[in-house]
Every structure is written in C-alpha cells, then in structure tokens.
SEZAGU-473984 format. One line per field, with one value per residue (C-alpha): residue in three letters; x, y, z; residue number from 1. Coordinates in nm, 2 decimals. Layout:
N
residuo Ala; ...
X X; ...
Y Y; ...
Z Z; ...
num NUM; ...
This chain:
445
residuo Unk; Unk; Unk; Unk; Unk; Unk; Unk; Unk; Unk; Unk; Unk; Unk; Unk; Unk; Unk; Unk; Unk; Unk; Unk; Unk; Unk; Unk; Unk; Unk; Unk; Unk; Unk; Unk; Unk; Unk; Unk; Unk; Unk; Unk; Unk; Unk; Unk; Unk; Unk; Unk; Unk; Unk; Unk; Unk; Unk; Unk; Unk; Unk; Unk; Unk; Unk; Unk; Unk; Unk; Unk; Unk; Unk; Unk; Unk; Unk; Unk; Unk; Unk; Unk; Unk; Unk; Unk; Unk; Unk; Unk; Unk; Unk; Unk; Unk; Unk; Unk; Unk; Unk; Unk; Unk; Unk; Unk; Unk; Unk; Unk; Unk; Unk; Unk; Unk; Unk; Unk; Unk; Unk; Unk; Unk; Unk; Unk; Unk; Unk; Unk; Unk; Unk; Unk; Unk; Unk; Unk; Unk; Unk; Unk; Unk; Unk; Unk; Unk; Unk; Unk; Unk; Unk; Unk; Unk; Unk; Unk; Unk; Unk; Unk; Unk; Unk; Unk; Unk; Unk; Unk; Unk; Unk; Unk; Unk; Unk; Unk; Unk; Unk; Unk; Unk; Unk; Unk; Unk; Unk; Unk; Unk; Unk; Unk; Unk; Unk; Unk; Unk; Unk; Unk; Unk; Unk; Unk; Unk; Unk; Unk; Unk; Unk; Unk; Unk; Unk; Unk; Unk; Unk; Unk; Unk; Unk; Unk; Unk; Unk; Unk; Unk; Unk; Unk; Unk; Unk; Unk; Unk; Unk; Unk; Unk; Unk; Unk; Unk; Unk; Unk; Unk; Unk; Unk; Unk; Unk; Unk; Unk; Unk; Unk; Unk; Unk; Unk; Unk; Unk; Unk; Unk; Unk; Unk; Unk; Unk; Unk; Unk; Unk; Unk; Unk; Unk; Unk; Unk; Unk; Unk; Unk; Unk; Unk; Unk; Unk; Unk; Unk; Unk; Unk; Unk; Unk; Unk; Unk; Unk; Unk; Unk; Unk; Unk; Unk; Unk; Unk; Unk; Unk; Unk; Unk; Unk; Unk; Unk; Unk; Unk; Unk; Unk; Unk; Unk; Unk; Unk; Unk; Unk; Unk; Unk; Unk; Unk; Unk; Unk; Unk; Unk; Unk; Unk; Unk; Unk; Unk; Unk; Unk; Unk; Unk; Unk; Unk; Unk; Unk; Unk; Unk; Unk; Unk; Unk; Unk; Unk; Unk; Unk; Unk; Unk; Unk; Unk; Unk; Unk; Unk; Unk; Unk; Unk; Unk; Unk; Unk; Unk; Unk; Unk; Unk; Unk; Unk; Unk; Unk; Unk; Unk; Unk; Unk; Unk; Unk; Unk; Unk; Unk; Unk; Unk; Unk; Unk; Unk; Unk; Unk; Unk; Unk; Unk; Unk; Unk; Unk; Unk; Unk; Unk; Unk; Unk; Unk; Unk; Unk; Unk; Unk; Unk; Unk; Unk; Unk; Unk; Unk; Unk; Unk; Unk; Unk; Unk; Unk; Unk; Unk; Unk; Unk; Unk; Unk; Unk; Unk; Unk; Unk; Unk; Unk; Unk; Unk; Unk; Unk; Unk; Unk; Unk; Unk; Unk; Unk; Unk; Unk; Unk; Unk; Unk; Unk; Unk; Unk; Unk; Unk; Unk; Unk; Unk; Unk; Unk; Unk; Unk; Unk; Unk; Unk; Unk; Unk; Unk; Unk; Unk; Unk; Unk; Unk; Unk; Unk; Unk; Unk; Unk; Unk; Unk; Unk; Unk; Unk; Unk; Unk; Unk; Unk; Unk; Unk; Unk; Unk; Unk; Unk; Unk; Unk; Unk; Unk; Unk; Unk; Unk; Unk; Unk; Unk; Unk; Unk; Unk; Unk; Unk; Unk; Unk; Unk; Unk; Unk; Unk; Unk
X 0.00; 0.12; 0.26; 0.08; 0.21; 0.01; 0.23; 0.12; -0.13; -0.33; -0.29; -0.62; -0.56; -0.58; -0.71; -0.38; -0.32; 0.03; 0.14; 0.32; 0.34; 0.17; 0.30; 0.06; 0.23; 0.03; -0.28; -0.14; -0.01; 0.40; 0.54; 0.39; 0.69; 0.78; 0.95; 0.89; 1.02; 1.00; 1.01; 0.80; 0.51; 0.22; 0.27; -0.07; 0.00; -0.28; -0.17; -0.43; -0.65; -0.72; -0.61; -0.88; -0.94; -1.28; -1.57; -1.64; -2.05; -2.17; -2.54; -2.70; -2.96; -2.81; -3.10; -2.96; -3.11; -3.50; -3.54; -3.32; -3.58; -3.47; -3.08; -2.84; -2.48; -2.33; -2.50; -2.50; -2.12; -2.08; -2.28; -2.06; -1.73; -1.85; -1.92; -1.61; -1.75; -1.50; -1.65; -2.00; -2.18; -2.55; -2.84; -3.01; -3.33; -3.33; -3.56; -3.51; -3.39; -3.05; -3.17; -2.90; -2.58; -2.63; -2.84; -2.56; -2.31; -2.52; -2.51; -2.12; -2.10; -2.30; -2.05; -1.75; -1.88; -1.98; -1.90; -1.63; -1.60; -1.54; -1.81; -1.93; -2.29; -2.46; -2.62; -3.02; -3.21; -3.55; -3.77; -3.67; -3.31; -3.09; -2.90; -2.85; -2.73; -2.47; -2.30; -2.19; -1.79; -1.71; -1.36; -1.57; -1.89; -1.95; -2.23; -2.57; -2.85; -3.21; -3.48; -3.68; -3.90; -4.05; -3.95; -3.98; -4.03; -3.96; -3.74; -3.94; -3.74; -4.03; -4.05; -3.88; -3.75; -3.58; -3.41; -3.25; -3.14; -2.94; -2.84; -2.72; -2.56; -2.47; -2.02; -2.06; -2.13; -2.54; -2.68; -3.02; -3.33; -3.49; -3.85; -4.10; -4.35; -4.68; -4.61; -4.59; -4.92; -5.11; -5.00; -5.06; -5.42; -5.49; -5.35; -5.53; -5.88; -5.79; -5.68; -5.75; -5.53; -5.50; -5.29; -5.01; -4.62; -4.51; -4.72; -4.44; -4.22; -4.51; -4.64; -4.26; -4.22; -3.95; -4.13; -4.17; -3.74; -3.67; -3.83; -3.64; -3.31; -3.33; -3.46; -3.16; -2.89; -3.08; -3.04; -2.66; -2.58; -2.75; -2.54; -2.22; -2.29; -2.19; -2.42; -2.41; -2.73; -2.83; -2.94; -3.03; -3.31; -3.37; -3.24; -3.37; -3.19; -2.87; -2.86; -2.84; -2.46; -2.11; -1.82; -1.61; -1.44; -1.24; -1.45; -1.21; -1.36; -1.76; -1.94; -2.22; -2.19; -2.40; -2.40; -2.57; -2.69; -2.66; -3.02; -3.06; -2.80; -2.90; -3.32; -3.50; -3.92; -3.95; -3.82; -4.15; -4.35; -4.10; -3.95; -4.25; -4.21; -3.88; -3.70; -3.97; -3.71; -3.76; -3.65; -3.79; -3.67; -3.76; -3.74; -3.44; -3.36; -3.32; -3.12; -2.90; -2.88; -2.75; -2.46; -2.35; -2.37; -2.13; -1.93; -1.84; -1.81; -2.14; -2.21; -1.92; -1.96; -2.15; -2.36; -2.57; -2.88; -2.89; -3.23; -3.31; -3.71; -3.82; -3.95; -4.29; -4.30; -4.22; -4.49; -4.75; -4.96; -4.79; -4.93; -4.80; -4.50; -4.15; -3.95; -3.56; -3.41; -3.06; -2.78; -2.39; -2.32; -2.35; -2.28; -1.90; -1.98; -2.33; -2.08; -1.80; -2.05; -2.14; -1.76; -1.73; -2.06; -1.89; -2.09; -1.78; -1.39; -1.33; -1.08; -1.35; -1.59; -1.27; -1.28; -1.65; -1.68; -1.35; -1.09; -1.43; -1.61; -1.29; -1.24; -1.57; -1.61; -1.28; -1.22; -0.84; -0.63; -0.87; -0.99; -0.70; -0.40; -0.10; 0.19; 0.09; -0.28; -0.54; -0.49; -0.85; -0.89; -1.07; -0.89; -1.13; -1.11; -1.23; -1.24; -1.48; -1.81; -2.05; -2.41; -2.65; -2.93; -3.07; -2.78; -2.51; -2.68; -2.54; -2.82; -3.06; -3.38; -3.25; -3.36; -3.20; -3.28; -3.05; -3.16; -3.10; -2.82; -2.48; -2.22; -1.86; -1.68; -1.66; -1.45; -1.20; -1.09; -1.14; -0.90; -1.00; -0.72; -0.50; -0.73; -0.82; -1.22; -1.34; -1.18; -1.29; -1.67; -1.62; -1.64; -1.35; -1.43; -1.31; -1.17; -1.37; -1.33; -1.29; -1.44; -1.39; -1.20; -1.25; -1.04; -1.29; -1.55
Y 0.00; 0.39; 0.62; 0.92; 1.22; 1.47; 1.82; 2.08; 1.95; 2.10; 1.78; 1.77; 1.47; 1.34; 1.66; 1.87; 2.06; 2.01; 2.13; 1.86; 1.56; 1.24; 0.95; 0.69; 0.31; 0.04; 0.17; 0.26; 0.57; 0.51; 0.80; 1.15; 1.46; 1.77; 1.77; 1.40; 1.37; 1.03; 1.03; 0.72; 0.91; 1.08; 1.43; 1.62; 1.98; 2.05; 2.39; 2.59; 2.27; 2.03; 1.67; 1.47; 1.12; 1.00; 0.99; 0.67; 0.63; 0.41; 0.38; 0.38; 0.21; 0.17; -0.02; -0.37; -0.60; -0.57; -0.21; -0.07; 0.16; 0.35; 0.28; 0.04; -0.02; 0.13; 0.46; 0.53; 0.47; 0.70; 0.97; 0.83; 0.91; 1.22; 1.35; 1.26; 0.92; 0.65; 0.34; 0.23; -0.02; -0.09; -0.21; -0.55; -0.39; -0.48; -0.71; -1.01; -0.90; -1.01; -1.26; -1.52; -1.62; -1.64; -1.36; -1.17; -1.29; -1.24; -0.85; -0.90; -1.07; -0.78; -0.52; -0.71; -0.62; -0.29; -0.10; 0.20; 0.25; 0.04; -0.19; -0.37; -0.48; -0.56; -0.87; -0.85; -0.97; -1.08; -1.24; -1.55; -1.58; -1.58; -1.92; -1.76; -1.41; -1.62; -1.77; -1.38; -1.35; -1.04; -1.02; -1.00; -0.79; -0.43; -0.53; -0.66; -0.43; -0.44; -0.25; -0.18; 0.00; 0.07; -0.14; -0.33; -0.74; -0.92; -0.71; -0.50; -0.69; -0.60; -0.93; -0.89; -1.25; -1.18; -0.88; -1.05; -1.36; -1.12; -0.89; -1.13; -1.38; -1.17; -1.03; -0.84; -0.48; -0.43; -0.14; -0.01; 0.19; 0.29; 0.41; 0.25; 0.11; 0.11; 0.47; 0.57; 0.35; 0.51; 0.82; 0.78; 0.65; 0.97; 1.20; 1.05; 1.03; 1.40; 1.48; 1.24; 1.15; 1.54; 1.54; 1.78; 1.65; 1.89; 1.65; 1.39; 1.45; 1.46; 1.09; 0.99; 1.13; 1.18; 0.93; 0.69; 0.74; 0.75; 0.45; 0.28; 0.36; 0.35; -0.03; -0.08; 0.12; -0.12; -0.47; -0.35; -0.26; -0.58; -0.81; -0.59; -0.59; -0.39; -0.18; 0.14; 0.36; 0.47; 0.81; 1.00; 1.26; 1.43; 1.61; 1.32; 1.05; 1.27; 1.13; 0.79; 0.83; 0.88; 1.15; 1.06; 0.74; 0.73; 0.58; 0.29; 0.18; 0.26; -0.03; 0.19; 0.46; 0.69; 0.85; 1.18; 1.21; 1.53; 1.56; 1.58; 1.82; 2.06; 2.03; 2.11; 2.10; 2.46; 2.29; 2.10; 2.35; 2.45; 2.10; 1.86; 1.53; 1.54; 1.57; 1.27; 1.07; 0.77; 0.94; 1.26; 1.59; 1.71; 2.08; 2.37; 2.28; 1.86; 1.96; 2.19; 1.98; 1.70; 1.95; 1.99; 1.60; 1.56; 1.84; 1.70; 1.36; 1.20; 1.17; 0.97; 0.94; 1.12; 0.96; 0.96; 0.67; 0.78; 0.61; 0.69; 0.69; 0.84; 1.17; 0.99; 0.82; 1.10; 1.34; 1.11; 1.22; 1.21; 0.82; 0.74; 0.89; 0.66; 0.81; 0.88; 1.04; 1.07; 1.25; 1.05; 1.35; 1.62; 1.48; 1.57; 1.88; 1.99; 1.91; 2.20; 2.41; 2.36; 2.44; 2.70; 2.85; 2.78; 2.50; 2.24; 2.27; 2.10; 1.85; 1.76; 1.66; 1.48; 1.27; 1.23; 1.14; 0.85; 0.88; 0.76; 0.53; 0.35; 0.33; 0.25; -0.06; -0.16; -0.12; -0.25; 0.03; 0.31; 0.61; 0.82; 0.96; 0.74; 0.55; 0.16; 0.26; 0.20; 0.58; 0.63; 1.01; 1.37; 1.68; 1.96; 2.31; 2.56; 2.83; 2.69; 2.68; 2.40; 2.44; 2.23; 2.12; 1.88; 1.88; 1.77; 1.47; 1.16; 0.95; 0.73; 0.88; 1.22; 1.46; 1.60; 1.79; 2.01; 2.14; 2.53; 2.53; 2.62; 2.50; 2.72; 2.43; 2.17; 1.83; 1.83; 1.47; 1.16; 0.82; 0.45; 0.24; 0.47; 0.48; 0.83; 0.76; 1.15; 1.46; 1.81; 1.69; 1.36; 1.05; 0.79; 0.47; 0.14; 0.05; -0.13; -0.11; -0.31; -0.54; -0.37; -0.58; -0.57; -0.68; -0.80; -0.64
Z 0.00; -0.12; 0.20; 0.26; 0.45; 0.59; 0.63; 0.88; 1.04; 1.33; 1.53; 1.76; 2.00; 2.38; 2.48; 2.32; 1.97; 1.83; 1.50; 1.30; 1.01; 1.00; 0.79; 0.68; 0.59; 0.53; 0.64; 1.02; 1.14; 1.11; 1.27; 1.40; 1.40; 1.30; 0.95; 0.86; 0.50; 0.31; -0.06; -0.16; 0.01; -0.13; 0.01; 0.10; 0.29; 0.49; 0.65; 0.83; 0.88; 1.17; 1.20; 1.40; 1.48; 1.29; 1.49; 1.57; 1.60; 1.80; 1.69; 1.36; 1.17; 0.81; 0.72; 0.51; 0.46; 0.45; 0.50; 0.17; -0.02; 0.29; 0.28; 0.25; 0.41; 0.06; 0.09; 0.41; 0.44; 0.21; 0.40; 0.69; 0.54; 0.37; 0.76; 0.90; 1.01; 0.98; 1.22; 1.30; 1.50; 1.33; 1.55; 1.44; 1.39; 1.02; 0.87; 0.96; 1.32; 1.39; 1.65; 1.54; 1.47; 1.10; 1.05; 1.22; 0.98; 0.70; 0.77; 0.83; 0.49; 0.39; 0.49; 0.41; 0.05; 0.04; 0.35; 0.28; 0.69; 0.96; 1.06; 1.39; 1.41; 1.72; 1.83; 1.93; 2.20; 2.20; 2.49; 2.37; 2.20; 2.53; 2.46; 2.11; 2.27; 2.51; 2.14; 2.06; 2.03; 2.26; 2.08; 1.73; 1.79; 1.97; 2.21; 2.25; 2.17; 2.39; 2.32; 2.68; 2.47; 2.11; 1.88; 1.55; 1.51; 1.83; 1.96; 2.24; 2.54; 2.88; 3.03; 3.34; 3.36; 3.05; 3.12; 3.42; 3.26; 3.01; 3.22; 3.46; 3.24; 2.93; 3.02; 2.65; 2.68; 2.62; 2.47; 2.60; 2.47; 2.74; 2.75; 2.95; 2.70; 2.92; 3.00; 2.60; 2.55; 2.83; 2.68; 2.33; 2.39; 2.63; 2.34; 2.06; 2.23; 2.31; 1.99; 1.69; 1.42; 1.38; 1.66; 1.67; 1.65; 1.92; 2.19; 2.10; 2.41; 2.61; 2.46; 2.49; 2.82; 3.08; 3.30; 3.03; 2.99; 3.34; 3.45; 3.19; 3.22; 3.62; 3.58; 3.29; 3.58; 3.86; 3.73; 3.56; 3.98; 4.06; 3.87; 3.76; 3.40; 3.15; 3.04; 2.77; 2.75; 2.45; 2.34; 2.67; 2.64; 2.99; 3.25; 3.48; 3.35; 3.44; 3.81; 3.69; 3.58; 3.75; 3.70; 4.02; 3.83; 3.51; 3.20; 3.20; 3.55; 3.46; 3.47; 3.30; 3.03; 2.86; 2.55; 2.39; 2.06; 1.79; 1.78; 2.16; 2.17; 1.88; 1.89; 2.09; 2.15; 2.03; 1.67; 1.61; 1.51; 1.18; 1.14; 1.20; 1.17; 1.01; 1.42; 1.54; 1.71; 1.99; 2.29; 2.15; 2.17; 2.46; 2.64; 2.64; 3.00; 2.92; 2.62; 2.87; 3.11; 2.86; 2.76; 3.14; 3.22; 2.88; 3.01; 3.35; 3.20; 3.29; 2.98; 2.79; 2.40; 2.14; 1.82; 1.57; 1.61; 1.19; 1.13; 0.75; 0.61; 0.29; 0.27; 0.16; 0.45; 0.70; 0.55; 0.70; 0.98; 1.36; 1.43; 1.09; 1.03; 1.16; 1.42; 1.33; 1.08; 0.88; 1.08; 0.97; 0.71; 0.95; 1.32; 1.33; 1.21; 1.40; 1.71; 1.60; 1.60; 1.93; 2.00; 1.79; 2.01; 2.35; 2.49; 2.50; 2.34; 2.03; 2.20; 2.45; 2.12; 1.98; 2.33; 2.32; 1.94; 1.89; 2.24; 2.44; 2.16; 2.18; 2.56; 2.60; 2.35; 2.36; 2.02; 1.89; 1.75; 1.65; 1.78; 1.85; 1.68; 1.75; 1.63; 1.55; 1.54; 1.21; 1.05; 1.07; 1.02; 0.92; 0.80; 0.92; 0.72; 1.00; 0.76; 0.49; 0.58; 0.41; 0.30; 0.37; 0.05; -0.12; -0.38; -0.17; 0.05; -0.01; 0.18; 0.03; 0.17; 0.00; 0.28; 0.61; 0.91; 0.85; 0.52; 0.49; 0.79; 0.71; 0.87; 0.98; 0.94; 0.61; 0.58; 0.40; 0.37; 0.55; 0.53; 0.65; 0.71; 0.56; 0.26; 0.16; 0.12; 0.06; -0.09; -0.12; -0.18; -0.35; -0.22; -0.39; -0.46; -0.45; -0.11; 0.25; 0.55; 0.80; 1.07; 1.40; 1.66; 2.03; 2.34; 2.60; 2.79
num 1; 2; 3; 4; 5; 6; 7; 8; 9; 10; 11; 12; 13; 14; 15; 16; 17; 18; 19; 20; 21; 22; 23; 24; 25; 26; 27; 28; 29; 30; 31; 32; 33; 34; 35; 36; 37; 38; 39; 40; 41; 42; 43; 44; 45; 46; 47; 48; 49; 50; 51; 52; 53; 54; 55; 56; 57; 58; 59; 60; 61; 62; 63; 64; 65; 66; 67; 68; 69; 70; 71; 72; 73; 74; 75; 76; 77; 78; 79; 80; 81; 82; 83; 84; 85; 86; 87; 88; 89; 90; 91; 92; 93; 94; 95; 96; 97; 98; 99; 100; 101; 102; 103; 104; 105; 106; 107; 108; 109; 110; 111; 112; 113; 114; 115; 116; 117; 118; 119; 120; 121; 122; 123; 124; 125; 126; 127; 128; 129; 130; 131; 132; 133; 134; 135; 136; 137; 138; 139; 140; 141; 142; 143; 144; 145; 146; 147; 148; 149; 150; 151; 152; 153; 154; 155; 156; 157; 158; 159; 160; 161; 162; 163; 164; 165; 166; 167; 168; 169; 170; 171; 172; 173; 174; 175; 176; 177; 178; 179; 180; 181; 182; 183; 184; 185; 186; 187; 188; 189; 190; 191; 192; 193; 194; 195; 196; 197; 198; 199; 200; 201; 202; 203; 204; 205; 206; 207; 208; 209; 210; 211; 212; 213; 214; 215; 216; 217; 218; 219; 220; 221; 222; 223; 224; 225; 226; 227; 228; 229; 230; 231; 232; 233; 234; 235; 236; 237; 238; 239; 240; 241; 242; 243; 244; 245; 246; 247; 248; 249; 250; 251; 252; 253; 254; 255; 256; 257; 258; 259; 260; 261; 262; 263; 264; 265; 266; 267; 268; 269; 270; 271; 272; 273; 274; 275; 276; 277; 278; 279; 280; 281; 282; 283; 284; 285; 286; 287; 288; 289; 290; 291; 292; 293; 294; 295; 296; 297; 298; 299; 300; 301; 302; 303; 304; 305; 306; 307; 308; 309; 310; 311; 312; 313; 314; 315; 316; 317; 318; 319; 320; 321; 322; 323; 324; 325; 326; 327; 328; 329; 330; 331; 332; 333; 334; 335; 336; 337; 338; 339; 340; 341; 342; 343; 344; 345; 346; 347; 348; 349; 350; 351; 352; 353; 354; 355; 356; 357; 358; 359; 360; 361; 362; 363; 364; 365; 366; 367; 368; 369; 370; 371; 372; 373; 374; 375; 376; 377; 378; 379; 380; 381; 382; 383; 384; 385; 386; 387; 388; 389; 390; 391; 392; 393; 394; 395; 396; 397; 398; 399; 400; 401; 402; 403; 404; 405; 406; 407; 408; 409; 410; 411; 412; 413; 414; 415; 416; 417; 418; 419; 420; 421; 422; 423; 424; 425; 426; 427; 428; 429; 430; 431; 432; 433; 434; 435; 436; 437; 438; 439; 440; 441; 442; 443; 444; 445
C-alpha cells in the first residue's frame, strides 16, 4: 500500500493541539513529528486545517437487509465518510432481526462487500433468544442491543424475567433503549382520544415522556448494579436520566456509560412547530432545560460518548400524519460537524468533542487500534477546514432517503478529507471509490 504524509497538520488529540506531520504506511499511522520527510510518500500539505481522529458512531440504523428503499450499508457509508464518520456499529433492527448467529453474519458478509468505513454490528435480543445471545464473540462484535422499549419485530425486550437472565448472564457490553412502554401507551391513547389522528407532532415528548425514559433507564442502571454488567445507555433525552450516571471514576472503570446524541443536543421541543415530523425521534426531543442539562452531564463527563442513532425513512413516508409517520431520521453527514459548532458557540472545546466522538467510543467498546492519533494505530482520520463553511441542501446529501434535518443550515466548518485504514475515502466533496473497510475488533468487555 502507497505512504501518505500529511504536512502541517493541526494535530487535535488526547485533549492537546500540536502542529506537525503524520506519515501513513500500510494503512497505520507510522510516525507522528515535525519535518517527517520520506520520498515514496504521497505528500498532502494541509496547513491551516485540523487533523482529528474520525468519529467513531456508535449507533445507527443503516437499514440492510429488508429495509433498503430507505438505505443500504453502501450509501450510508458514504454519508458516513463524507461527515467525517470512519466506524459504526449498526443495531439489528433490520428485517429479519439479527436474532442469530447467522443472520448476524449475513449482515457481516453484507458489509464485508460494500462498506467504505469500519463496521461492527450488534447482536439483538428478543424475549426469547438468550442461549443464542450467550454464542456472541465479545472479541468479534460491539455489544448486545435491547430494546426496553419501542421497537420493530420481536425485539421489544419488557419481560422482566428476561431482562435479568441477560443482564445477569450476558459479560458483553449491552446497549439499551430505554423508555418504559406502558407509559408511552397510556399516553398515546390519552393523546389521541384527546386529539384524533389530527394530533399535533409537538405532543411527541409529552407521549414519549421523561417518565416513560426515566423508568427505563433507572430499571436498565438497577439490574446492571445488581449483577455488575456492563451496560451502555443509548441516546439520553432528559435532565432526569442525568442522576443515573457517574463522574467521580475514570471511563475505563464505569461499569455503565451513557452517550448523547446530535439531535438531543441541537433540537429542541420549540423545533417541532417548523420542522415537524422530520425531528420525530424515539426518545424525543424534549425541552431547552433537558437539552441543557445533557450539555452539562457531557461536560463534566457523565455523559461519555456522542452519536448519531442515523435512522433513514423516505420523505414519503415521514410526511405522513404524527401516528403514521417513523421516528428517526438521517444524521452521519453532519454529526461531526453539528458538534464543531457547538464548539465554535462555546458549549464544549473542540478537543472535549474529539474525546466524546472517537478517544471515548474507543475506551468504552474496547475497540483495537482506533480512535486516537498514534503511532501503530489504524490511520483512521478527518482533516477539518475551519475556515470553509458548508451548505447544507438537497444537492449535496449523499443519503438514500435524500432529505435531512438540517436542510438550509450552514455550517462554519466543512470536511476536507477523511481516510479509513490509511485509505483516503473523501476529498474536497467527492467521495473515492473502491476501497472497504474493515471489521472492528474488540479486546474484551
């Protein structure tokens, strides 16, 4: 494989900026100095721009197989790459549900082919696929994934006997939705005798409620006390849940972690009324004060990792009225940058959304080699220009469903380039062809 050398990079990295070269052999990071010099390299100056790790995200829904008129593993790498995104781990919410070895595989296989980032997929659990759950290779696969709450197929995991034969006798890393599903029922049914299929979209949080997310996630941090396992908590949506999570340890000794996602951090309930159905997510988007109070718990390290949950639908489907229109929406093309902006506003540094976006991903899966800047590790990376702003229309989305919440918003910041494995996958707007990524490896949980 061709060496690459990146000249005069803004090296932003384990909390520190350093100005200096990175050489590329062989798909690693050989050597970062000042002044490197090698002549079979490639030479790329980027002067003036920032070196980051690629964000490693940690939850999306890429939709292959059974669900591709929405997306597929092909496109929505793209839009991965194209945002800076150079891992993923993909919930088994596809159709059929990965509730098995060899459907699991299958979406491996899938990826294998077609998949220009990293890939992980995790392994689901049902109320009745525990034996199969207990088969999952820690060393091979991110996590296990249960939904304690909405959910497609068989996948709605409430049986209380269930959830403590898992949590008790699952040692992989399990991934939670949390919202208590009698609570969204009794709600719904209140709203829509109240308010018919006319109802309007900003009732959402209220149907989807704090309660209904607290009593979740308390139950998920409960039973993960209980029987010490290790537990991650997906997308966290109120200023409630906050309590539920630790600062006083280092993320290397949690036993339970919690992550933040872009639209939880950006939207807020005062959004509906302009963007409809288009920010429906599952949590919703709830009030000013939960979305503040999300910001403060990721500040002072409550809150551990930032991603996506990317959920693609088509723009037919999410026109629908508010019972009929999916929850989720497509976020990979924008995440990294949504979060600079956020920097560049003052709520957090941009090394602290480095750390939450790949130094913490890593820590907190135990992913081999990636995530950081350093000798010997996969050069998974993202040149940032913070002096071109980027657009955001119609024109330039490289997702499947074609549409994004962000339409109209323009960015301060752009990507420049992004390289997988050394691989350089997207340059100055155009994503290159012909290289995949890789399976992600783990060293125990």
């Amino acid at each position: 494989m061709a060496k690459t050398l990146l000249k005069n990079a803004t090296i932003i990295n384990e909390g520190k900026r350093i100005h200096g070269d990175v050489l590329i052999s062989n798909g690693r990071i050989e050597k970062i100095a000042d002044n490197l010099s090698d002549p079979t390299a490639s030479v790329i100056d980027i002067e003036g721009k920032w070196l980051m790790p690629g964000m490693i995200d940690d939850q999306v829904h890429f939709r292959e197989p059974g669900l591709t008129h929405k997306g597929n593993i092909y496109t929505e790498s793209r839009a991965a790459v194209a945002g800076g995104i150079t891992s993923f781990m993909e919930m088994p919410n596809t159709k059929p549900n990965a509730l098995t070895q060899e459907l699991l595989q299958d979406k491996y296989d899938i990826a294998n082919e077609n998949a220009i980032a990293n890939y992980s997929f995790f392994m689901g659990a049902s109320n009745d696929n525990i034996e199969e759950v207990l088969k999952t290779d820690a060393k091979q696969v991110c996590g296990v994934k249960v939904f304690m709450g909405s959910s497609t197929g068989n996948m709605l995991v409430d049986n209380e006997q269930t959830l403590t034969g898992i949590f008790s006798r699952c040692e992989m890393l399990i991934a939670t939705h949390c919202e208590d599903e009698a609570t969204v029922r009794k709600n719904l049914a209140e709203y829509e005798a109240k308010y018919g299929e006319n109802m309007p979209i900003k009732y959402h949080p209220e149907i989807r409620s704090v309660k209904a997310c607290y009593l979740s996630s308390s139950l998920a941090a409960g039973l993960a006390k209980k029987y010490d396992t290790r537990l991650h908590i997906l997308h966290l949506s109120t200023a409630k849940e906050m309590e539920l999570f630790r600062n006083d340890i280092p993320l290397k000794e949690k036993r339970i972690t919690a992550e933040a996602c872009v639209h939880h951090l950006w939207f807020t309930d005062a959004d509906y009324d302009e963007k409809g159905t288009n920010i429906k997510w599952n949590p919703a988007v709830k009030s000013a004060s939960d979305r503040d109070a999300i910001w403060e718990a990721v500040n002072d390290n409550r809150i551990d990792v930032f991603a996506t949950d990317h959920a693609p639908h088509t723009i037919e489907e999410k026109a629908n009225n508010y019972f009929n229109a999916p929850s989720g929406g497509p976020l990979v093309q924008h995440a990294v940058l949504a979060l600079l902006e956020k920097a560049k506003e003052g709520l957090i540094s941009v090394e602290r959304v480095v750390e939450k976006m790949s130094h913490a991903v890593a820590d907190c899966f135990h992913i081999d080699e990636r995530g950081y800047i350093r000798e010997g590790y996969y050069a998974d990376l993202v040149v940032v220009d913070p002096n071109k702003s980027y657009a955001v229309n119609r024109s330039n989305l490289l997702y499947k469903c074609g549409w994004s919440p962000f339409e109209g918003y323009t960015f301060s910041h752009s990507i420049d380039k992004t390289f997988v494995n050394g691989n350089l996958v997207y340059n100055n707007g155009q994503v290159i062809e012909g290289t995949t990524g890789k399976r992600m490896t783990f060293h125990g949980h």
